[in-house]
Backbone as CSV, one residue per row, in Angstrom:
resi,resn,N_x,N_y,N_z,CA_x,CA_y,CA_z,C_x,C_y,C_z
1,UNK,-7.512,27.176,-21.435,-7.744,27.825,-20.157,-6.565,28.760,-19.866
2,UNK,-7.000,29.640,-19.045,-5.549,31.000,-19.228,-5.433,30.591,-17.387
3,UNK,-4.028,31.450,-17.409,-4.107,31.446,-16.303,-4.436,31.806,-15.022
4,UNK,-5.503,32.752,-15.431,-6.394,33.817,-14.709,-7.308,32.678,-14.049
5,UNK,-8.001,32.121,-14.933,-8.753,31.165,-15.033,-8.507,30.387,-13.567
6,UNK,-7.198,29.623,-13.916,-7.001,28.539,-12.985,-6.994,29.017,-11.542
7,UNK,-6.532,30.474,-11.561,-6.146,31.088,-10.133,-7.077,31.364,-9.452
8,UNK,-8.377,31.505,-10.264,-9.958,31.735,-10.104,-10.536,30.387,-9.112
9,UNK,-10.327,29.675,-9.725,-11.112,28.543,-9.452,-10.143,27.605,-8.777
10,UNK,-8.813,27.749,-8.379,-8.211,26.631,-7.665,-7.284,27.191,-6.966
11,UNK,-6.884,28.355,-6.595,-6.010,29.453,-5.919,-6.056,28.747,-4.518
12,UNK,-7.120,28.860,-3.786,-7.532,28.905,-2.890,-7.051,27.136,-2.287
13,UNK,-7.624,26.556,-2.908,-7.362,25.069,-2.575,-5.738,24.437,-2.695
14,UNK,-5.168,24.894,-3.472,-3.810,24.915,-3.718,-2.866,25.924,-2.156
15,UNK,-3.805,26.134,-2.036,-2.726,27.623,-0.608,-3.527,26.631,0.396
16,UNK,-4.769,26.237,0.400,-4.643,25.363,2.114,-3.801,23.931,1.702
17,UNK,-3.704,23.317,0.645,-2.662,22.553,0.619,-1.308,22.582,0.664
18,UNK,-0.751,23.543,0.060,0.847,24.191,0.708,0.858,24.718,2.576
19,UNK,-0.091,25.134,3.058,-0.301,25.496,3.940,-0.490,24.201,5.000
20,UNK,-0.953,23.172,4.690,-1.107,22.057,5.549,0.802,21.337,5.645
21,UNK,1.251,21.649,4.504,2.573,21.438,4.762,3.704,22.116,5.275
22,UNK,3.719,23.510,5.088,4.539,24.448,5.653,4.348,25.044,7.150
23,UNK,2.687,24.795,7.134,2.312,25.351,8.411,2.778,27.117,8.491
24,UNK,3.268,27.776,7.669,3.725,28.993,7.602,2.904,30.321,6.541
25,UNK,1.836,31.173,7.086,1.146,31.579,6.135,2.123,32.241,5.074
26,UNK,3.429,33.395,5.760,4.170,33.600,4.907,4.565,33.190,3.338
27,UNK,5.227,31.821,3.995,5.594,30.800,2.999,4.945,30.474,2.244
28,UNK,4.013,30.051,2.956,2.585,29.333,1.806,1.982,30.491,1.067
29,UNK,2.086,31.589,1.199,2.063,32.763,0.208,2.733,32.987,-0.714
30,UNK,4.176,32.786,-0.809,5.277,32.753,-1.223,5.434,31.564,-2.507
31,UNK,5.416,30.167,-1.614,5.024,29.178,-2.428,4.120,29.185,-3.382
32,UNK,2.916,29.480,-2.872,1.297,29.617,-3.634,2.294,30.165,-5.236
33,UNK,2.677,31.622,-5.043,3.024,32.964,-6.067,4.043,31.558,-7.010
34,UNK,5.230,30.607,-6.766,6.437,29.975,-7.147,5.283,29.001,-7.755
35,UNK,3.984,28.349,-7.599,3.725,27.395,-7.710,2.813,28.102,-9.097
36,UNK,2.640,28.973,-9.340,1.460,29.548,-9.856,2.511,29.851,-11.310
37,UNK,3.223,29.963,-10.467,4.595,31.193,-11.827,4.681,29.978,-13.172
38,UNK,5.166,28.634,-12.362,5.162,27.487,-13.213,4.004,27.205,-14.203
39,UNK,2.990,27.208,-13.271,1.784,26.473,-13.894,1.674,27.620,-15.232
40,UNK,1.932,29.014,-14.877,1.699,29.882,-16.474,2.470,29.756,-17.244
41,UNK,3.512,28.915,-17.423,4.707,29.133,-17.528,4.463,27.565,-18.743
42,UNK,3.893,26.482,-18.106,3.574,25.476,-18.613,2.427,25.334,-18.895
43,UNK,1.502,25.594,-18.574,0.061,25.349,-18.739,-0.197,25.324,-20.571
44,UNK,0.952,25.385,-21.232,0.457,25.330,-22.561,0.545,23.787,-22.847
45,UNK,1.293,22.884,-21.742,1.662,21.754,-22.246,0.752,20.740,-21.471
46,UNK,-0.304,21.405,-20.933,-1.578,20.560,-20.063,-2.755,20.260,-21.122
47,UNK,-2.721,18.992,-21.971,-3.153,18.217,-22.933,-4.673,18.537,-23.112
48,UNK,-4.464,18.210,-21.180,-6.277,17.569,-21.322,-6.578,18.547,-19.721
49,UNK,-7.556,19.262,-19.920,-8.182,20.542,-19.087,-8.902,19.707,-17.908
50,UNK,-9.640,18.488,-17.948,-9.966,17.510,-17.030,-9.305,17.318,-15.902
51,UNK,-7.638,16.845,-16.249,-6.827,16.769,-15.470,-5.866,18.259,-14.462
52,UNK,-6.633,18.972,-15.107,-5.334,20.253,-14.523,-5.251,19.981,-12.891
53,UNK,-7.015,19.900,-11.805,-6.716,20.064,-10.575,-5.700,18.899,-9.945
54,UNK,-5.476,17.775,-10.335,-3.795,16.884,-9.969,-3.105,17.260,-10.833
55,UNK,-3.237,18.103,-11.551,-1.922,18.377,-12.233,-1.637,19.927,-11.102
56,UNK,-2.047,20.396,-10.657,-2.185,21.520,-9.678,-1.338,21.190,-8.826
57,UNK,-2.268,20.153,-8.380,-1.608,19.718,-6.733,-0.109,18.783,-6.989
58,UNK,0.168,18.529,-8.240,1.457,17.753,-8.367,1.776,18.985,-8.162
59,UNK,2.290,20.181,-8.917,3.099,21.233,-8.957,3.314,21.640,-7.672
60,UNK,1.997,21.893,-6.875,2.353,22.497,-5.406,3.336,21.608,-4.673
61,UNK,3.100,20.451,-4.775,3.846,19.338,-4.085,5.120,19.367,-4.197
62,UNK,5.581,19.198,-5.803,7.004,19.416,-5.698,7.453,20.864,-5.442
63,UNK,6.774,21.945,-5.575,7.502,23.186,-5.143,7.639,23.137,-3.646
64,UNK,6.845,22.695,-2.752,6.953,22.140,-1.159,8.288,21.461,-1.414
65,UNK,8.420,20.405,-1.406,9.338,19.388,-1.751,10.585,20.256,-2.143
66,UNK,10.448,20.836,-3.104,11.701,21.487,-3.544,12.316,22.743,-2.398
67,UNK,11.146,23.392,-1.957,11.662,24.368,-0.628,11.956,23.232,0.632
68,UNK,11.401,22.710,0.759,12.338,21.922,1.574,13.801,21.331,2.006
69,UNK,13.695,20.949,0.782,14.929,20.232,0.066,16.080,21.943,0.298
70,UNK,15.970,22.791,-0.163,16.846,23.747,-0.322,16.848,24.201,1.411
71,UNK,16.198,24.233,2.287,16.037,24.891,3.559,16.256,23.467,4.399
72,UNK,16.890,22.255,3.839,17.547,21.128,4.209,16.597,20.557,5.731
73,UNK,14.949,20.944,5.704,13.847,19.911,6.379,13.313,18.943,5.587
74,UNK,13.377,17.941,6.550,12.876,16.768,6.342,11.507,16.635,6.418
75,UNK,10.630,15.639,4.774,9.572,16.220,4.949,9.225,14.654,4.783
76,UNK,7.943,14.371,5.958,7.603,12.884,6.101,6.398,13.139,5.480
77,UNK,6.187,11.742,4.955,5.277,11.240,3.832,3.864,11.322,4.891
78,UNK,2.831,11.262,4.260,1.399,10.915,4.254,1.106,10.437,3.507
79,UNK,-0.337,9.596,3.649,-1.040,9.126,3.192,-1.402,9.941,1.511
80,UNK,-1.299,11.150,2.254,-1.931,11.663,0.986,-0.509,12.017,0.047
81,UNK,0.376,11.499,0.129,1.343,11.847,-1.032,0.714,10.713,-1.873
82,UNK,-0.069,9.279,-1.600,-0.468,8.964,-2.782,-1.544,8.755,-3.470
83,UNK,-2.052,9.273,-2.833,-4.061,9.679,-3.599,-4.092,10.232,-5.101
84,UNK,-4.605,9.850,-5.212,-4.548,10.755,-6.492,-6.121,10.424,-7.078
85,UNK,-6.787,11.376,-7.959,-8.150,11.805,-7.833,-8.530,9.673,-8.202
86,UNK,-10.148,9.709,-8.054,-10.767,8.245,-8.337,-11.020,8.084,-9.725
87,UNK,-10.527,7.229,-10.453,-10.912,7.357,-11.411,-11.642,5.915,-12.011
88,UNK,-12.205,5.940,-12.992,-13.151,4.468,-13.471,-12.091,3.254,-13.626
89,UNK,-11.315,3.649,-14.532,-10.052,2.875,-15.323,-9.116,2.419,-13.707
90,UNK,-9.197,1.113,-14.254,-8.173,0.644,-12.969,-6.723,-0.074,-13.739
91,UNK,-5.685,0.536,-13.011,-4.239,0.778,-13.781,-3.149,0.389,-12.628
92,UNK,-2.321,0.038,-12.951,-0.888,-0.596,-12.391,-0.264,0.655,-10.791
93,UNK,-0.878,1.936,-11.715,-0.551,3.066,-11.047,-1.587,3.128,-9.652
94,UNK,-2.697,2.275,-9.746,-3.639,2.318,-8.758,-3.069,1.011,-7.552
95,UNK,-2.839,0.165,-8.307,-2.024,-0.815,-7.285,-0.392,-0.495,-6.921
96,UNK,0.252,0.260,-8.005,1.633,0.913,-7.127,1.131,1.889,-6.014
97,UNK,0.519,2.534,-6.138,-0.522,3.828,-4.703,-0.561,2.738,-4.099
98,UNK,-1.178,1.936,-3.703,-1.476,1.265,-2.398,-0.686,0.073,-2.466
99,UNK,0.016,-0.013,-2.796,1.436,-0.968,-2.481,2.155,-0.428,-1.443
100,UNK,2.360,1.109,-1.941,3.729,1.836,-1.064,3.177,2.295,-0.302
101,UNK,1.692,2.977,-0.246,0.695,3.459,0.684,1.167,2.493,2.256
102,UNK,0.908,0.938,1.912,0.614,0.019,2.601,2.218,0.140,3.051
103,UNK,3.666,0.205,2.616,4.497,0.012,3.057,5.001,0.647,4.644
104,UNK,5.446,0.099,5.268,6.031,0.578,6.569,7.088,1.874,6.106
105,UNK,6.652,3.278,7.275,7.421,4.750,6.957,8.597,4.187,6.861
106,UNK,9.039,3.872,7.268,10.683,3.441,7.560,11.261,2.929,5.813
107,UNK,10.268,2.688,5.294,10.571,2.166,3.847,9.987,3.014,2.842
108,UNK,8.458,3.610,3.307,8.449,4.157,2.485,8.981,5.852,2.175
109,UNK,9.594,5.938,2.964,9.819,6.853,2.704,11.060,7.405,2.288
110,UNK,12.067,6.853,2.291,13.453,6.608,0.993,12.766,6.116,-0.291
111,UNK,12.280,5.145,-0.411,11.412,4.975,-1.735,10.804,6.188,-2.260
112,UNK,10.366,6.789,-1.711,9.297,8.211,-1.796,10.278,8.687,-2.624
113,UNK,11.191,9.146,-1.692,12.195,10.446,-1.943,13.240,9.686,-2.787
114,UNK,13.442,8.405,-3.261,14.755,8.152,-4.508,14.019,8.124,-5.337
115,UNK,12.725,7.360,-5.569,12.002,6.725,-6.952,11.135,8.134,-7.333
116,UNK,10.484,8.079,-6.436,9.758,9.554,-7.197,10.118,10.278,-6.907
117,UNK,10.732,11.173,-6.076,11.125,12.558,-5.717,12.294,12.751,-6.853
118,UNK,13.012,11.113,-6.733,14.075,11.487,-8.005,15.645,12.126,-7.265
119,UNK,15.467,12.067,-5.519,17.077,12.391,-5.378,17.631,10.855,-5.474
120,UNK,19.358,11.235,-5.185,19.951,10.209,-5.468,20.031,10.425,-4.136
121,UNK,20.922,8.179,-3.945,20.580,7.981,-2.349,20.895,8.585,-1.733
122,UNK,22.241,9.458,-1.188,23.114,10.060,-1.002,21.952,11.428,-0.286
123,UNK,21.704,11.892,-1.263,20.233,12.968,-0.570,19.688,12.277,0.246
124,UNK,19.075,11.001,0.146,18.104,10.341,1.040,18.634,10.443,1.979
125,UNK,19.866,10.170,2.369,20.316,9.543,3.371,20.226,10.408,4.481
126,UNK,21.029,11.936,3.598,21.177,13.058,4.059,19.751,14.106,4.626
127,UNK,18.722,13.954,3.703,17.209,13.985,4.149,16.722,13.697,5.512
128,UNK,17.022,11.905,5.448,16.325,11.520,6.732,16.954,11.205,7.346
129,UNK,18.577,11.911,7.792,19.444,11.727,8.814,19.712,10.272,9.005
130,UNK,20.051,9.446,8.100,20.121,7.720,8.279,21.572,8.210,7.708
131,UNK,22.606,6.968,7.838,23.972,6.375,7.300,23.004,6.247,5.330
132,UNK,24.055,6.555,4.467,24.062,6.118,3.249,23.857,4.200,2.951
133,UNK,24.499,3.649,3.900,24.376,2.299,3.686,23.064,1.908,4.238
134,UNK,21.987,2.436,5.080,20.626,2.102,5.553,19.908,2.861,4.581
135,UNK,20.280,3.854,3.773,19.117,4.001,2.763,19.046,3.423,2.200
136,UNK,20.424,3.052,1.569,20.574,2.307,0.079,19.798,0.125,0.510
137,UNK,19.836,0.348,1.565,19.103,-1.053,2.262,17.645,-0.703,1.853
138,UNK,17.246,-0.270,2.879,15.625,0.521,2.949,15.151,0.749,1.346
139,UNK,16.008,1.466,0.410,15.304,1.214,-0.932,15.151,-0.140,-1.326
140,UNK,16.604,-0.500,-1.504,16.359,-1.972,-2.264,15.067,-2.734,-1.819
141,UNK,14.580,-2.947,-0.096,13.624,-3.875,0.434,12.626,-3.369,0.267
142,UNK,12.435,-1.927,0.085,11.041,-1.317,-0.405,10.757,-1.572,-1.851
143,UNK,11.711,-1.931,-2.696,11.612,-2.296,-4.115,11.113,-4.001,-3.848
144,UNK,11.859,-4.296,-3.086,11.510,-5.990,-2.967,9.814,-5.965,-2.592
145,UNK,10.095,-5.097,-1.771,8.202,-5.131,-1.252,7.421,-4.704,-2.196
146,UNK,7.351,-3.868,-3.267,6.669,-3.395,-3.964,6.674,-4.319,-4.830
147,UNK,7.773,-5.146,-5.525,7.164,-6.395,-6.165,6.331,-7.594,-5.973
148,UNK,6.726,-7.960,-4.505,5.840,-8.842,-3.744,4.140,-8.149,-3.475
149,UNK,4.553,-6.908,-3.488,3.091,-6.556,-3.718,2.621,-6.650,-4.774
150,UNK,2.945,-6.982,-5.987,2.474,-6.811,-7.058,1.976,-8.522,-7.270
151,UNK,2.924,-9.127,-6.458,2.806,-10.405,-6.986,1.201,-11.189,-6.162
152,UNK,1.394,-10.432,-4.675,0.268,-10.788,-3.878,-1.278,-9.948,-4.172
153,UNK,-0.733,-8.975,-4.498,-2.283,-8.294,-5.206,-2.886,-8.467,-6.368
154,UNK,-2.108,-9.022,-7.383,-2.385,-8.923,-8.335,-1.999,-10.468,-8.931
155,UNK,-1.122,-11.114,-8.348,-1.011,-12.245,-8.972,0.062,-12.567,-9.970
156,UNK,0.602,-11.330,-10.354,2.089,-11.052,-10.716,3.151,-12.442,-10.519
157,UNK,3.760,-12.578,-11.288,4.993,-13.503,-11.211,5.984,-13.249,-12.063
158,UNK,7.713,-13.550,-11.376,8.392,-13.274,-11.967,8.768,-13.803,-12.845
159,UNK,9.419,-13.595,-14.580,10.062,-14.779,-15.282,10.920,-15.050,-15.345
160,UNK,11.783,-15.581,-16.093,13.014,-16.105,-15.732,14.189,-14.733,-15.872
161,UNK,13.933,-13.873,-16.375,14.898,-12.782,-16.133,14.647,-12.159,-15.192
162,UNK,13.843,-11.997,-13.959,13.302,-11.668,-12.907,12.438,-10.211,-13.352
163,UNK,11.896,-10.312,-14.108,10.848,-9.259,-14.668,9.854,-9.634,-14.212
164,UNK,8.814,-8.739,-13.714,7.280,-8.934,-13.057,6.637,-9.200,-14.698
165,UNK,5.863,-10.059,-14.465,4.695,-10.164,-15.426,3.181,-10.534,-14.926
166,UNK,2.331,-10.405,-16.034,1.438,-10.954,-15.799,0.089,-9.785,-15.882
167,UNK,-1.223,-10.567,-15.860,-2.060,-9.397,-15.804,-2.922,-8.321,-15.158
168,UNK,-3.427,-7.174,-14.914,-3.861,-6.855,-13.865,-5.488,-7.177,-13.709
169,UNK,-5.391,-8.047,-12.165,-7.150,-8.368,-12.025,-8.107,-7.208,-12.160
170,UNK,-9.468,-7.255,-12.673,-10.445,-6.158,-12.526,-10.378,-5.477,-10.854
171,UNK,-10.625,-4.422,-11.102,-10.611,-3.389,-9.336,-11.229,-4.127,-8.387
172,UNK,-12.379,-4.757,-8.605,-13.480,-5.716,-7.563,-12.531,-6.733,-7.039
173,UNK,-11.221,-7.550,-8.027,-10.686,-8.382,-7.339,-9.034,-8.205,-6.805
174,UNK,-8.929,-7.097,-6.875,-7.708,-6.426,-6.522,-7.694,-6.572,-4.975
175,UNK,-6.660,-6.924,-4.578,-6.535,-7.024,-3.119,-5.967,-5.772,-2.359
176,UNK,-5.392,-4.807,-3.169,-4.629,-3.783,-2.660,-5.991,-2.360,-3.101
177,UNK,-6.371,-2.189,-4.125,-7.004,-1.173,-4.540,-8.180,-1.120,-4.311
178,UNK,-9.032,-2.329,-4.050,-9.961,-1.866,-3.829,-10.228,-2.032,-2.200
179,UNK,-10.089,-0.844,-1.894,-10.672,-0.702,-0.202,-11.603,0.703,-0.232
């Protein structure tokens, strides 16, 4: 697929999604052009053509994320930072989504921004205007929670090196994923 292609058929949906975040048509023009530059830029390393529209909306996301980050606003989580399209196959990644989904903002959202966003705490802290010593709290208990979620949804237990184990129930008996 070229990149003519993609701009054809997903241009549009990609700019009201930067646009629901910036709220700025400017920007979200701007962004759209930064988000697009990448995708031609990489699109040779997109495996499987199925996946491109979340592979889309990942890119827009972190280029949001990343203008943010440089124009030093703080950007609060939604729901929809963890959707990600439905798929048949039910995976670890479907019960981490609604683990942290389910977590209280106050937690999840240093989690958001150390584990996946990938800053160090120090950013977090600086992000969401908290002391360095309440992020570095707020992660650790959002990590604690995300295991206990694993353990209560899924049945998970720790072993003696405190490693989660164990297997994941079918989607029908998942307590977290399937809603």
């Amino acid at each position: 697929m070229k990149t003519q292609e993609v701009w054809k058929l997903h241009a549009e949906d990609i700019k009201y999604f930067i646009l629901s975040m910036v709220k700025d048509a400017t920007v979200t023009d701007d962004l759209l052009q930064e988000t697009f530059i990448k995708v031609h830029t990489k699109l040779g390393t997109l495996k499987d053509d199925a996946k491109i529209k979340p592979w889309l909306f990942s890119i827009a996301r972190y280029t949001v994320l990343d203008y943010f980050k440089k124009q030093n606003i703080v950007y609060e989580t939604t729901d929809d930072d963890f959707v990600e399209e439905q798929k048949q196959e039910h995976t670890e990644i479907d019960c981490l989504h609604g683990i942290i989904k389910s977590l209280p903002k106050k937690y999840r959202d240093p989690l958001f921004l150390s584990d996946i966003k990938g800053l160090k705490q120090a950013e977090v802290a600086k992000q969401l205007k908290i002391e360095l010593s309440t992020a570095k709290s707020q992660i650790q208990r959002a990590r604690k929670m995300v295991a206990q979620g694993f353990k209560d949804c899924c049945g998970f237990v720790e072993n003696d090196k405190g490693v989660l184990v164990g297997e994941l129930q079918e989607k029908k008996d998942c307590k977290v994923c399937n809603y």
